[in-house]
C-alpha positions, 0 to 999 in steps of 0.5 A: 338286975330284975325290974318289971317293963310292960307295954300297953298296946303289945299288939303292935308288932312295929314296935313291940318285937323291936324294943323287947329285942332291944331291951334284952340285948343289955346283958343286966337286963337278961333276968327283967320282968316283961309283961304285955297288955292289949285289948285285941287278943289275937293280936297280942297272941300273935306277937307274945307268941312270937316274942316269946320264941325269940326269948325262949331261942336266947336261952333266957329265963322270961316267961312274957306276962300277956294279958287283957288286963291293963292294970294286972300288967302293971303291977308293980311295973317300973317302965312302962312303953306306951305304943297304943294305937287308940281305936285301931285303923278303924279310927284312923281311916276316919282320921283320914277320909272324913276331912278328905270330903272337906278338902284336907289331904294328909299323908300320915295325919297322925301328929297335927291336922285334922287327923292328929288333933282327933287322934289325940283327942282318943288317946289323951282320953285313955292315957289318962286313964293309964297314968291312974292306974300307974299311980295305984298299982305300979311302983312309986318311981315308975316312968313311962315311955311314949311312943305313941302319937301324936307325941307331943300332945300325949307327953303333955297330957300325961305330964301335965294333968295325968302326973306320970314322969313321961318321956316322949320319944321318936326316931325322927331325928335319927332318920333325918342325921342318916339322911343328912350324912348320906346327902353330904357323902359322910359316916352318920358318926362323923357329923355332930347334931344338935336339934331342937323344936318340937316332935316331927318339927324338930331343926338341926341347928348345928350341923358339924364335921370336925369342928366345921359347920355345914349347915350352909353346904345342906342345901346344895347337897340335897338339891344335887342329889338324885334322890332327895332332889326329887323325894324331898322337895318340902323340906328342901323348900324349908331349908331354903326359906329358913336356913334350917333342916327339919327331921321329919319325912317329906309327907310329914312335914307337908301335912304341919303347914299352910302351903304345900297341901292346900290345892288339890293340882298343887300337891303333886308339885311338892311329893314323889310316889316312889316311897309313901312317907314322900306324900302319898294321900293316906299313905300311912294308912295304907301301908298299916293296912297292908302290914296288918293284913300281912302280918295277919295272913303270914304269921305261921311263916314267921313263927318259921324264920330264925329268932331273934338274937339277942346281944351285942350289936343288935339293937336298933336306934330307937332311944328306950332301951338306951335310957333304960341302961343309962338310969340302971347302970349309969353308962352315959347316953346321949340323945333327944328327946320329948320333954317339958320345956321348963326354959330349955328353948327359951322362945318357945313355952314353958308349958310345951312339950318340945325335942331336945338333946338330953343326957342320961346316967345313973343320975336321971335325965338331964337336959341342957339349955339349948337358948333360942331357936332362930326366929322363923324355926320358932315361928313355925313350931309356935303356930304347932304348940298352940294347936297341941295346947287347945287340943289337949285342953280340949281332949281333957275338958270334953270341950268342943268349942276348943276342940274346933277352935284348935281345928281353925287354927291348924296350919293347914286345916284353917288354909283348907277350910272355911269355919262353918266347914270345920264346925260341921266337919268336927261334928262329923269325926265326933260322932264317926269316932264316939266310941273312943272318946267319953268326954265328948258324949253331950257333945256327940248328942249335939253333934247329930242333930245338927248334921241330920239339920237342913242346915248341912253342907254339902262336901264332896264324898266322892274326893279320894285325895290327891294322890291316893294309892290303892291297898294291895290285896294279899295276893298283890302283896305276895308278889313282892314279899319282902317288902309286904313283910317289911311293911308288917315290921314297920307299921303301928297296928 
């Protein structure tokens, strides 16, 4: 089978070495066209020349098309995998430090708060801009698959007004069902899932071990376990108050809601420093930091390691590549993915981007009817979809207004801050980050003269959060390569 696949945002080593190692893995797809696409040139050196040694070790007739230029990679493209980071970690560390003066202490901040509203404001301006070039010069049957965050509202976006079939998918629920399985003594293959919700606050709603349900035996399971006991205290406090498990990590899920992150001495109640996805302040942004700094300051040594091997058995458990064969070859696979609603869960919008289980073949991607959420697991994710929606619109429209609107309602940003705070703290990150966001350009103007007015609030600069880790230097990280290396693989940029 030969199909062209591109990625936009190929310079991120996180996903790009992965998905390619998972493609290529399908014996049909050996003979597949791959182009890559950033603007950082040395970044996608470094990752086309790494992944085109892995292909050249396969003995695979691929040359990797790399190149700045968006729309020359995708010419023609049939697939096409979105994992950008839209304004880098320069943007990000705004996303991060900025609301920290107003007393907002997020753990990734990537997906809802303050930083994953302004995160989406950058990348559903440029994601547009993808879905017109993928209209003009792609193939007319082109879909394309989103990793990129904040999921939800770039699937939307791209869905609703850039009107390209998109996809969106995350390995959340896959991590949470090993969790789940581990924290109950079973294989993950033994216990049969069904999660529904939105994207980082998705529910498994049923939970099954030989036709046995054991949604009622979770709760016990990780309250005894020596690990989750400690690490996962936020949802463990979900599950008790809702009766339902929720996918996402501990810091995740802490950063989407109004009561665990509010007060400053409260938040050490809720999160373990063991591990940065347990609720480390800007714990995301560290270790991307870090992987970068690595990846940067070790590549010569990769580019030593053995390749990777291509075949059966190796590939990971992220969806792409699955759905990829499934639609060319017709083999079933079954998983869950970021969809419009569409009357699959019915007391959550039509309009809404929700995390479903789906079904692919030769036939398309199909997705069943799931019904209803119980009421409180609905409750939740609604208070989320009016958020992504305001904040959609707004990204599109250049709104301010309905940008700070979906700031006021923010579960933990309005639990945070009073209004005026969340005016003038949105002014601020408008103009920290004009540079990747166009629509909002009279905005910007506005924005500055008011915060040089008199009429300014004082906040407090000197804030480093609540949990805050210090990013290790090169020479740190050397003391325990493996895991800096680790890092690098796992970090977005």
């Amino acid at each position: 089978m030969s199909f062209k696949v591109t990625f936009i945002g190929a310079g991120s080593i996180g996903f790009t070495r992965a998905l390619l190692q998972d493609l290529l893995s399908v014996p049909e797809f050996q003979s597949m066209e791959i182009a890559f696409m950033d603007i950082d040139q040395h970044n996608l050196d470094m990752v086309t020349q790494l992944c085109q040694r892995d292909i050249d070790a396969n003995k695979l007739d691929i040359k990797i098309q790399s190149t700045l230029n968006r729309r020359d990679a995708l010419k023609n493209a049939k697939y096409v995998f979105n994992v950008a980071r839209i304004g880098g970690l320069e943007a990000f560390e705004t996303d991060i430090n900025i609301p920290l003066k107003y007393g907002i202490d997020q753990c990734v901040g990537d997906t809802l708060c303050a930083g994953g509203i302004m995160y989406g404001q950058r990348g559903i301006s440029q994601i547009l801009e993808f879905c017109a070039d993928i209209k003009e010069v792609s193939r007319k049957d082109c879909m394309m698959f989103n990793y990129a965050n904040p999921n939800a509202m770039m699937t939307w976006a791209a869905n609703t007004y850039g009107k390209v079939p998109t996809i969106g998918l995350c390995h959340g629920v896959q991590g949470g069902h090993a969790l789940i399985a581990n924290a109950l003594n079973l294989d993950q293959d033994e216990i049969d899932i069904i999660c529904a919700g939105i994207n980082h606050q998705t529910w498994y709603i049923q939970l099954k071990h030989n036709g046995e349900d054991l949604t009622d035996k979770l709760l016990e399971a990780l309250q005894k376990h020596e690990e989750y006991s400690e690490t996962e205290k936020v949802r463990i406090d979900m599950l008790k108050r809702f009766g339902y498990f929720s996918t996402e990590s501990n810091g995740h899920l802490s950063e989407y809601l109004p009561w665990y992150r509010k007060r400053a001495n409260d938040i050490e109640n809720w999160i373990d420093l063991r591990h940065w996805a347990n609720g480390e302040t800007g714990g995301y942004l560290r270790v991307c930091t870090e992987g970068r700094n690595w990846f940067e300051t070790d590549f010569p040594n990769w580019m030593k390691e053995d390749p990777k091997v291509y075949g059966e058995g190796q590939r990971g458990n992220e969806h792409g590549s699955y759905i990829i064969e499934g639609l060319e070859t017709g083999r079933l696979y079954r998983g869950h993915f970021n969809v419009i609603n569409n009357g699959c869960i019915d007391n959550l919008p039509d309009d809404a981007i929700v995390e479903v289980p789906g079904y692919v073949d030769a036939n398309g991607i199909n997705i069943p009817k799931v019904g209803a959420l119980p009421l409180g697991c609905a409750a939740v994710c609604n208070a989320s979809i009016q958020v992504q929606r305001m904040a959609v619109v707004a990204a599109v429209t250049g709104d301010d207004t309905l940008l700070k609107q979906a700031f006021m309602m923010d579960p933990l940003v309005g639990a945070v801050c009073n209004t005026p705070g969340i005016w003038q703290m949105v002014d601020e990150m408008l103009i920290a980050q004009q540079e990747w966001l166009p629509q909002y350009k009279k905005a910007i103007a506005s924005a500055k003269k008011k915060v040089q007015s008199k009429d300014y609030i004082p906040v407090n600069d000197d804030y480093k959060g609540a949990a805050r880790v210090k990013i290790k230097t090169i020479e740190e990280m050397r003391l325990n390569k493996e895991e800096a290396k680790k890092n690098a693989a796992n970090a977005a940029k």
